[in-house]
C-alpha positions, 0 to 999 in steps of 0.5 A, spaced: 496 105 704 502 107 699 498 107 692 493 112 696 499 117 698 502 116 692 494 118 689 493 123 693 501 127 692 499 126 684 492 129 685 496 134 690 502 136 684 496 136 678 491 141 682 497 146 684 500 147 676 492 145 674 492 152 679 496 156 677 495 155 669 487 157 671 489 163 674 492 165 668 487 163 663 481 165 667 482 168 675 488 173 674 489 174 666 495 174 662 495 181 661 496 181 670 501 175 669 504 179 664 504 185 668 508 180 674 513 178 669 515 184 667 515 187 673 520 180 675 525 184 668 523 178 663 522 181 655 517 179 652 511 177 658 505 177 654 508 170 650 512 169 657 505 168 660 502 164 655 508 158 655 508 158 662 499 156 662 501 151 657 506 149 660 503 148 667 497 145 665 503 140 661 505 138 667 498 137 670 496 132 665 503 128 666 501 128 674 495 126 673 496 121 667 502 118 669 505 119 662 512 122 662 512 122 670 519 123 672 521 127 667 515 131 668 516 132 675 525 133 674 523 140 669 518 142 675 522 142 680 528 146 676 522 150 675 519 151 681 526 153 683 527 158 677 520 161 680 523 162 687 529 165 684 525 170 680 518 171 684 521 171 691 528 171 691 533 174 695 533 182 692 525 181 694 525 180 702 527 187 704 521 190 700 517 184 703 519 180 708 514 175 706 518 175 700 522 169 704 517 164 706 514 164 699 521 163 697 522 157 702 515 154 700 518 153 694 524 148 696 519 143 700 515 142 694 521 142 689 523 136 695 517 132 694 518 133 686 524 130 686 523 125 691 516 124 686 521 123 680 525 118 684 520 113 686 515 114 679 507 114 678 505 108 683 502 102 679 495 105 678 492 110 674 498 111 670 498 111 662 503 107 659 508 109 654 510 103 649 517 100 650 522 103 645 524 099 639 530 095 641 534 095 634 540 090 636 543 086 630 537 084 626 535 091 624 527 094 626 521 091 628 517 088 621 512 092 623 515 098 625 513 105 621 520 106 619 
């Protein structure tokens, strides 16, 4: 039962940055995500949009793979965050109450992501990266590239 839930919430995590880097590249376009960021005060929207698609889809392959997990999931929930702040923050309910349950969704999957980046990828369906180097007094590995 652990192993399928932590699949599942992994699956979860990659379809929602997976989500949202396709509305930008295909659905919503760059120039309306664009015009989003914009509207939000941040210079420079059109490269803005772009970072954030490849960004997201970034973070959809480290769900899914298991590559970088914890990391990837500790910059997801400071992102997440920065997004509820800017998209959905406080200066935003009064045009639209809505505003404010957007702005608490947010802080429900920041919970899951840091609880995700606490406990790790699971132990299936997770690339591996190679152990780092231990140098110690006999210098590198003979066959180190370096």
């Amino acid at each position: 039962m652990k192993t399928t839930a932590i699949i599942i919430a992994r699956l979860i995590f990659a379809f929602v940055f997976g989500m949202a880097a396709t509305f930008k590249f295909v659905f919503v376009g760059m120039d309306a995500t664009a015009a989003q960021i914009a509207d939000a005060g941040f210079p420079f929207a059109h490269l803005l949009a772009w970072v954030a698609a490849f960004f997201e889809l970034g973070l959809a392959l480290a769900f899914l793979t298991g590559l970088f997990f914890s990391e990837a999931a500790i910059v997801a929930a400071a992102y997440v965050l920065f997004l509820a702040f800017s998209f959905h923050g406080p200066n935003r309910w009064t045009a639209n109450p809505m505003e404010f349950g957007f702005f608490v969704d947010h802080f429900t999957f920041v919970a899951g992501l840091l609880f995700a980046a606490v406990h790790g990828p699971g132990r299936v369906l997770v690339l591996r990266r190679a152990p780092p180097h231990d140098l110690g007094a006999a210098g590198p590995p003979a066959n180190a590239p370096f």
